[in-house]
C-alpha positions in Angstrom: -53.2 9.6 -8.5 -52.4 6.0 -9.1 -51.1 6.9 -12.5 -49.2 9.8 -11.3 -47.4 7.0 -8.6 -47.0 4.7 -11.6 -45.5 7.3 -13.3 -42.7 7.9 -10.4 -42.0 4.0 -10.2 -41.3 3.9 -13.7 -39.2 6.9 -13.5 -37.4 5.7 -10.2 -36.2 2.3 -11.6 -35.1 3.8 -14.9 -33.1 6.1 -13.4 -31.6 3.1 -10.9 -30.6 0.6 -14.1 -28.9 4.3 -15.9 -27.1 4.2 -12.7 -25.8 0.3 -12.7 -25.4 0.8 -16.4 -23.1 3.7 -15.6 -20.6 1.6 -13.6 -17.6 0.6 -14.7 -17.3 -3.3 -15.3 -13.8 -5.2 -14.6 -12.3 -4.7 -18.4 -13.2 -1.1 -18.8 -11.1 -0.4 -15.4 -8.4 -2.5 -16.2 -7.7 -0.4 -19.3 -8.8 3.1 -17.1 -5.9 1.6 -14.8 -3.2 0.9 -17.8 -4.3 4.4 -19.6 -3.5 6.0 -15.9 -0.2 4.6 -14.9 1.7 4.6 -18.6 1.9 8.5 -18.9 3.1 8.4 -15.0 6.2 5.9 -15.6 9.1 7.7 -17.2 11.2 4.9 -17.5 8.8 3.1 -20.1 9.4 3.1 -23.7 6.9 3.9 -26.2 5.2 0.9 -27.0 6.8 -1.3 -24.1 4.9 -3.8 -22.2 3.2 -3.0 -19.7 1.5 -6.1 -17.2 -1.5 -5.7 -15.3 -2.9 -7.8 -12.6 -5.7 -7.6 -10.4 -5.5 -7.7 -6.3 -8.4 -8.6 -4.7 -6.8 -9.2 -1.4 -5.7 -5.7 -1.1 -9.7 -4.7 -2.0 -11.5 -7.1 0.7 -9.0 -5.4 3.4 -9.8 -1.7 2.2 -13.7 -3.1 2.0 -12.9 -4.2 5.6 -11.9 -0.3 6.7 -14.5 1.3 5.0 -17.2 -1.2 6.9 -17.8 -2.8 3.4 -19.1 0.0 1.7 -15.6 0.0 -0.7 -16.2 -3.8 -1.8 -16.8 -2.5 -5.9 -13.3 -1.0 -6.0 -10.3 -2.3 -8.5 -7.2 -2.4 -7.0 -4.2 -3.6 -9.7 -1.0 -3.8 -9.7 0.9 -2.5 -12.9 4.7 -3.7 -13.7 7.0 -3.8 -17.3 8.0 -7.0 -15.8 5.9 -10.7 -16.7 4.8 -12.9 -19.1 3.2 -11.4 -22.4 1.1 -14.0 -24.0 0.9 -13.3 -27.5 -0.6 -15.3 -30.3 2.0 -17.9 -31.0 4.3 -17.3 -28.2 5.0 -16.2 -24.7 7.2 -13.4 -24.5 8.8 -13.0 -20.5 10.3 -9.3 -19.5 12.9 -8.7 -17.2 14.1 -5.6 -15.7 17.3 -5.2 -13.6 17.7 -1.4 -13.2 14.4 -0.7 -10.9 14.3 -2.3 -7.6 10.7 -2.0 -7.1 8.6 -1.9 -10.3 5.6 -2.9 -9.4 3.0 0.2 -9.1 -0.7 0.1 -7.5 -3.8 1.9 -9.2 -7.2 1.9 -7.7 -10.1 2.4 -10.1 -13.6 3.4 -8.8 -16.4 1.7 -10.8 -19.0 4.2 -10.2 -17.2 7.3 -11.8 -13.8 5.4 -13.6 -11.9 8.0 -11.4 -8.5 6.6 -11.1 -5.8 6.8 -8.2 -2.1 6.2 -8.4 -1.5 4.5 -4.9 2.0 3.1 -4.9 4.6 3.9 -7.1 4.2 7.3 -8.6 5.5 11.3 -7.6 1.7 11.7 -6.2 1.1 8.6 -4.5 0.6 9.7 -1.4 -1.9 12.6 -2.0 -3.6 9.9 -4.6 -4.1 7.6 -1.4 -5.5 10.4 0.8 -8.1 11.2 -2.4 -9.2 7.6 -2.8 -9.9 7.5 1.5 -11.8 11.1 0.7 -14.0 9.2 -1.6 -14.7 6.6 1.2 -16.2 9.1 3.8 -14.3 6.9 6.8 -14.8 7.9 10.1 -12.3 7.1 12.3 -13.6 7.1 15.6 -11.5 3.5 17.4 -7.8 2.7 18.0 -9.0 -0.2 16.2 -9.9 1.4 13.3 -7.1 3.5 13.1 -4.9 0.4 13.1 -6.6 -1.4 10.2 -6.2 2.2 7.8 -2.3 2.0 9.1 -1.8 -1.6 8.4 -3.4 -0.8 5.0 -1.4 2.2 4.5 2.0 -0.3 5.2 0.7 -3.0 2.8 0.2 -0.1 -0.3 3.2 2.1 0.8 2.5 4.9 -1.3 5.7 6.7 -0.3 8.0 3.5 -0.9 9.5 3.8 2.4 10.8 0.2 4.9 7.8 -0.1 6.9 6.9 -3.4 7.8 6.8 -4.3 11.7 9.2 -6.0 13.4 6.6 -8.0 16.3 9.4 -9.0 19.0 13.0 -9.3 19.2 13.3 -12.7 17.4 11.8 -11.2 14.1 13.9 -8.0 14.3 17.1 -10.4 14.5 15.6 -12.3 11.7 14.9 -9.3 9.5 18.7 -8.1 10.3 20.0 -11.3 9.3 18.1 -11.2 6.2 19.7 -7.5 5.6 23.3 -9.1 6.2 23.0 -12.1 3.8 23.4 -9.4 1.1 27.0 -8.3 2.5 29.5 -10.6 0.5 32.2 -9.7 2.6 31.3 -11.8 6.0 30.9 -15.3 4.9 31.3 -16.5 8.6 28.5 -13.8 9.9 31.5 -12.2 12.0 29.3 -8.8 11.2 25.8 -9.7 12.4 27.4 -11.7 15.2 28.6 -8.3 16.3 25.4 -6.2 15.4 23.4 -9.0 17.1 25.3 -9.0 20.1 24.6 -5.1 20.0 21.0 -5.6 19.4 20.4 -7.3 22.9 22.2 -4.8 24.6 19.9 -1.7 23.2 16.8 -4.0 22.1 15.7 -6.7 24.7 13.8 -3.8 26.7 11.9 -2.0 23.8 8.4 -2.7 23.4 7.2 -3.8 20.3 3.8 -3.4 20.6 2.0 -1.6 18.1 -0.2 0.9 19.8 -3.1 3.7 18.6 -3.3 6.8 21.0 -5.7 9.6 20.0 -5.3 13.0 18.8 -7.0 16.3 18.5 -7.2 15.2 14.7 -7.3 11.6 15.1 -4.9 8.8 16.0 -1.1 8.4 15.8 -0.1 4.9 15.3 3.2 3.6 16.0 5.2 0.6 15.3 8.3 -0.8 15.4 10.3 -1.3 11.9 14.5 -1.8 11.2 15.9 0.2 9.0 18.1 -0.5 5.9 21.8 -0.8 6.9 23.2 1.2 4.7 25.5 0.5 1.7 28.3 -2.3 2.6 27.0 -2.5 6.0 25.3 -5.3 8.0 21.8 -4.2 9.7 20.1 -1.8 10.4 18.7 0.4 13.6 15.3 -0.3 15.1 13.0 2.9 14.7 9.7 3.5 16.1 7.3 4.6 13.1 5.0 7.4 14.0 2.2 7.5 11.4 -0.9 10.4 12.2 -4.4 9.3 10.6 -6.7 12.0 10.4 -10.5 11.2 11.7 -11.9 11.3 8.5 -8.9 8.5 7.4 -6.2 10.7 5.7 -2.9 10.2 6.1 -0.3 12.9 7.9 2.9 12.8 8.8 4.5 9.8 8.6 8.2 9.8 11.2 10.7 7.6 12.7 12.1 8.1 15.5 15.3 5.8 16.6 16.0 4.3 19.3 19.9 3.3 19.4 22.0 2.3 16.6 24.0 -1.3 17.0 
């Protein structure tokens, strides 16, 4: 008998150091990440460099969402544009066709399975696989937020989301958006879209809010638009964004409220 329980001790942590042996250390997913993305980025060369860059700030907030239980995953971001260190030199790349070319993988060290998050045709469905993989339950406004505010921050489908908090930061954001029109170097174009804004905006509420579902939670937000080409700001809209109860991602809508 004692042997026999010997026997299943030996066996058990055998079969536990296979498993930590089987994980994939921080190297290995780096190039599982690189091997993903290149095939997925049409605009690269054969051959063309390709920079890579871990982000462990976007990995303690998914940790946080998932209650800690997704602190071992790689998040990195991938981009054609950085510094190349090579043996005798430092080689910097440029790019000034692609407005945003920085792209997210996640890489899960226990299986190597990869997950185009940002950047890519799939990004979105990629996202909703890696959140299968977390078994979340979503079961508080509160934690319906977080997975929202985390879904902002990756933004698989490339889209202007970030939240305008109050009327101050919505008339900084526009003024921001108007810096870029060369043709209104006294500001007599946001003056007028400003003057607009407090008409239609001092009222709206710009609280972000969580209300529950039959699947889950739809969380809304305020964001402002892009103005358009040649023009100076945007419209407020009220982002509608549905997260399942087991943390995928729906429909993602705006709805607006007034144009200036």
């Amino acid at each position: 008998m004692k042997m026999k329980k010997l026997f299943l001790v030996i066996f058990a942590m055998s079969a536990l150091k296979v498993s930590a042996g089987a994980q994939v250390n921080e190297q290995a997913a780096r190039e599982k990440a690189l091997r993903a993305a290149r095939p997925h980025l049409g605009y690269l060369r054969p051959g063309q460099f390709l920079g890579i860059q871990r982000d462990e700030d976007l990995e303690q907030k998914l940790a946080a969402i998932a209650g800690g239980l997704a602190g071992s995953e790689f998040i990195y971001k991938v981009s054609p544009v950085g510094d190349e260190i090579k043996e005798r030199s430092v080689v910097h790349h440029i790019l000034t066709d692609i407005d945003d070319p920085v792209s997210l993988v996640a890489v899960n060290p226990l299986d190597g399975s990869t997950y185009l998050i940002h950047g890519f045709a799939e990004s979105k469905a990629d996202f909703n696989r890696l959140m299968g993989t977390l078994k979340l339950k979503i079961s508080r406004p509160d934690q319906a937020e977080a997975l929202a505010d985390f879904y902002r921050e990756v933004n698989p489908e490339r889209l202007p989301l970030t939240p305008t908090i109050g009327l101050l930061d919505l008339k900084q954001a526009a003024e921001r958006q108007c810096q870029d029109v060369p043709f209104d170097p006294k500001e007599k174009d946001f003056g007028a879209w400003w003057k607009q804004a407090l008409r239609l905006y001092s009222a709206a509420s710009f609280k972000q809010t969580a209300t529950h579902t039959d699947s889950g939670y739809a969380v809304e937000w305020m964001v402002l638009s892009s103005p358009g080409a040649g023009l100076c700001g945007g419209a407020a809209l009220r982002a509608r964004l549905e997260v399942g109860s087991e943390g995928q991602v729906g429909k993602l809508s705006f709805v607006p409220l007034a144009r200036p």
